[in-house]
N, C-alpha and C positions, 0 to 999 in steps of 0.2 A: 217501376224503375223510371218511368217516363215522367209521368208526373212529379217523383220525386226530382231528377235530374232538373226540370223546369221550374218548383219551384226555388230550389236551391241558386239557380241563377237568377232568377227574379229579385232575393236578396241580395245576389252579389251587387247588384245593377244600383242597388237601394245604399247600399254600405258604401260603392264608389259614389254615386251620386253625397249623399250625405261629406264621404272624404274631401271631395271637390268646396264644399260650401265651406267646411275649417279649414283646409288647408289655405283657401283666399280671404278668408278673416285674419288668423293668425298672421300669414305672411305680410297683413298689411298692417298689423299692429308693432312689426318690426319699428325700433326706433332710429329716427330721421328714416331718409330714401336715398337711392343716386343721384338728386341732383343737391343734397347736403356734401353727401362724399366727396364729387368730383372737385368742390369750391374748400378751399381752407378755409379757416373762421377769419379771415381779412375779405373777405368776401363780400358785399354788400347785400341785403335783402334783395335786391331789385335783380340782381342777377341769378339771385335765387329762383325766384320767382320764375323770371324769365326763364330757366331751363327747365322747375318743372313744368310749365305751360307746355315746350318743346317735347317733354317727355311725353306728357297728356297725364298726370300725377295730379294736376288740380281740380281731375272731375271728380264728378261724387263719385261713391265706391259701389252704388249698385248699377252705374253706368259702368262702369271697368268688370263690375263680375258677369255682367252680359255680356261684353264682347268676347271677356276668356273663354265664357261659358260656349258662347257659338263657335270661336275658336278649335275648341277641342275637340267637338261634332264635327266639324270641317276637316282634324286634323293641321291645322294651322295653331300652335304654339308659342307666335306671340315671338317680340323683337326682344333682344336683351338689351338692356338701357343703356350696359357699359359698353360693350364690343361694337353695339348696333348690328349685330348682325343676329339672322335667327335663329332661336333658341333650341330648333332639331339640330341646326350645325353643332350646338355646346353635346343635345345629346347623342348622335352622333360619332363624338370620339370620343367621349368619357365613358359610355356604355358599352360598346364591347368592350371594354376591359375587364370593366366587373359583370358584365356576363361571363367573359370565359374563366374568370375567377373562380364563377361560384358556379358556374357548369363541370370544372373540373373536380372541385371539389365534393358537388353532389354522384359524379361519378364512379369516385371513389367511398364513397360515403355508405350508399345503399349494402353493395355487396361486404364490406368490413363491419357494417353494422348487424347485417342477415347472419355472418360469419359468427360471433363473436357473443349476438343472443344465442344462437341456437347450440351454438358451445355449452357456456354455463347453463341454459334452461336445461336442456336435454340433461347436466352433469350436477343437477343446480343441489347444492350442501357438499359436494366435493371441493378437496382441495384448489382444483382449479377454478371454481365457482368464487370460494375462498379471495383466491388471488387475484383473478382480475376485478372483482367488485372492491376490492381495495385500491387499485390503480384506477381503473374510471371513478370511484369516489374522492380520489385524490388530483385527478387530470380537472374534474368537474368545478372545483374549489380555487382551482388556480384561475385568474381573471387573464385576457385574452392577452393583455397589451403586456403582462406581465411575460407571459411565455414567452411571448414574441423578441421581448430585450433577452431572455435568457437563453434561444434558439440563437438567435444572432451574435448575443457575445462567443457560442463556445462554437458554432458554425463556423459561422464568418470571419470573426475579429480573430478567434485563439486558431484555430483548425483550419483556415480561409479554405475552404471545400465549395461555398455558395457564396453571393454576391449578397451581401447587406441590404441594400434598395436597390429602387429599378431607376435612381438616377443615372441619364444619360441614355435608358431606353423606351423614350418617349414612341422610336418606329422601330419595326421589325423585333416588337418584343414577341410576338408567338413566333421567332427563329428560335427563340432562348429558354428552352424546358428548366433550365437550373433555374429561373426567376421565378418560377412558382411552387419550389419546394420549398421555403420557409414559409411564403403567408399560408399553402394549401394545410401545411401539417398543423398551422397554427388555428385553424379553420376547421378542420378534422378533429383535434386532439377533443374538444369537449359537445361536438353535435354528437360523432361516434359513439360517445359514452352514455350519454344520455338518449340515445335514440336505442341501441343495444340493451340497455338497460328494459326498455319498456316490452321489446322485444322476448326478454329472457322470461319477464311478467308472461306475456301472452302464450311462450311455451307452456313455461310449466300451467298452464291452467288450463291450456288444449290437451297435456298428457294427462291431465284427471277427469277430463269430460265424461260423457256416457258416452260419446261417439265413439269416441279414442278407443275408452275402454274393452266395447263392443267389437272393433274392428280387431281389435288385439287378437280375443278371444277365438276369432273366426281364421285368424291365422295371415291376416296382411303379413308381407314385411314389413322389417323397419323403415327399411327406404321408402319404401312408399306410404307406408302409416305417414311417418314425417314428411315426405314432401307434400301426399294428396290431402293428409288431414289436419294437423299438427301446422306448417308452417302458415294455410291460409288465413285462421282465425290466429294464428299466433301475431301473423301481420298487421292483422284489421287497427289494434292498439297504436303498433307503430309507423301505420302509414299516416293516422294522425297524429302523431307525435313529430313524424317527418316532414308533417305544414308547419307547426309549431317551431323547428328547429330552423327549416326555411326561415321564419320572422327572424329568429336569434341569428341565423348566417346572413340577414341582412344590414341588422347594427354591426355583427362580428367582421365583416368586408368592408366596414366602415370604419372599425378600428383598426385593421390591419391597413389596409390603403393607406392610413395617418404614418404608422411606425416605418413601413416598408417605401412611403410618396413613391405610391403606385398613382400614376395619371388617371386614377379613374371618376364613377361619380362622386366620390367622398370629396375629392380635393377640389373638381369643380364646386361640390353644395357648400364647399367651407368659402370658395374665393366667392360664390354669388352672395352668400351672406355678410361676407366683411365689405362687398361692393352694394349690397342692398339693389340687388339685380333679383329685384322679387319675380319676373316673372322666368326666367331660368330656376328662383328657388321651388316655383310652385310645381313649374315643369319636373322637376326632378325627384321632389318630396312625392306629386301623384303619382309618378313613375315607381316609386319604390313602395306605395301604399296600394298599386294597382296589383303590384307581384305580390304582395300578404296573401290577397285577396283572394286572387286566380289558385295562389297553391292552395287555401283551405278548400277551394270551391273542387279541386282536382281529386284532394284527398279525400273530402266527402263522397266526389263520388267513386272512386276507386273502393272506399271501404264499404258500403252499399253492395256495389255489383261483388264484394269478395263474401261480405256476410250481410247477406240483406238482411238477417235478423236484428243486428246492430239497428240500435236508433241514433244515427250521424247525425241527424239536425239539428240544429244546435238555435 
């Protein structure tokens, strides 16, 4: 397990490393920079010029990925072009938000999804197997941004029960629990189903094992057959399914933030790129390419220590 665990993170270290070197290529192939934006096209060259000198935009580009690079070692992240101020201040405030977004939402997440497999597995060709794999097949199919207008028309706008957006709760929005029941459910509605799904997989193939079988026969209960046998390998599938759904709830907080202009990092990563405040973009793009990474590395080893027979390395 040791050895497994360490080299597991030795590739993490490799995968962010590698993340870091495209993400500052990409961000610098953005077209024009901020010292284009800040000048309208009445603008002379020369004052171009001049502001990206001030920026320091005119050096070469493997002088700038060494300084980020030492940057990030150090924990210094580098000025943002536009505000001038540093770029932990932008993350900062835009990050708890969708942290606690998507903390709530995995909170609810895990146990509706444990629920909800081991429902249909345990039940799995009955009517109620039936019925909700029609509804998660159905929930699954519908795209995020879609729900979202159609939660808030019959919510908000017909039923006024919940607030539309979180305009005008830029402070003291964790006072306001009703602001997180549309984007959460919106957020929930197809991780849940998909993650449940894998779940129901893993049952039913633990309830036909030789172990299963074996412990039946000797007279376990069911409770305990299911919880000691049945649910740990039932999970091994969807604890990696629930890194995978992790990646999807990270674009999916990215489209809810849009619909709902929730203050978080979506709407910062949208205003650095229309400001071409590359080094806030790259701050926040590794930032969200750092969590991929951490969750696979978590689930890996989670599913290891649950069935070390599982081969996780991927």
């Amino acid at each position: 397990m040791l050895r497994f665990a360490l080299r597991r993170c030795g590739w993490t270290l490799v995968q962010l490393t590698a993340l870091s070197v495209i993400i500052f290529l990409l961000t610098n192939l953005l077209p024009g920079d901020a010292a284009t934006v800040d000048f309208n096209e009445q603008a002379g060259l020369d004052q171009v010029a001049q502001l990206r000198k001030q920026m320091g935009l005119d050096r070469p580009l493997a002088e700038r990925f060494a300084d980020w690079a030492h940057g990030l070692l150090t924990g210094d992240l580098g000025t943002s072009l536009v505000g001038g101020g540093a770029v932990s201040e932008v993350l900062s405030s835009s990050v708890p938000v969708t942290a606690a977004l998507a903390a709530v939402t995995i909170v609810l997440l895990v146990p509706l999804a444990v629920a909800v497999g081991l429902l249909t597995g345990l039940r799995a060709g009955s009517r109620t197997d039936r019925v909700v794999s029609a509804v998660t097949l159905t929930l699954t199919s519908v795209p995020d941004f879609v729900l979202a207008l159609l939660l808030v028309s019959v919510f908000a706008l017909r039923l006024g029960w919940l607030p539309s957006t979180w305009v005008g709760a830029d402070e003291g929005w964790w006072q306001r629990p009703e602001l997180f029941v549309l984007p959460v459910a919106v957020l929930l509605a197809r991780t849940v189903c998909v993650l449940s799904r894998q779940i129901r997989a893993g049952t039913v193939t633990a309830l036909h094992a030789g172990y299963t079988v074996q412990a039946r026969r000797l007279g376990v209960p069911p409770t305990r057959l299911v919880l000691r046998h049945v649910l740990p390998n039932a999970a091994v599938p969807g604890i990696q399914e629930l890194a995978r759904t992790g990646d999807q709830l990270l674009g999916g907080v990215l489209v809810v933030e849009a619909v709902f202009a929730i203050p978080g990092t979506a709407t910062a990563l949208v205003e650095a790129v229309q400001n071409r405040d590359v080094p806030t973009v790259q701050a926040l793009t590794l930032a969200l390419a750092a969590v991929a990474c951490l969750l696979n590395l978590a689930a890996d080893l989670v599913s290891q220590r649950l069935a070390p027979r599982s081969e996780v390395l991927r």
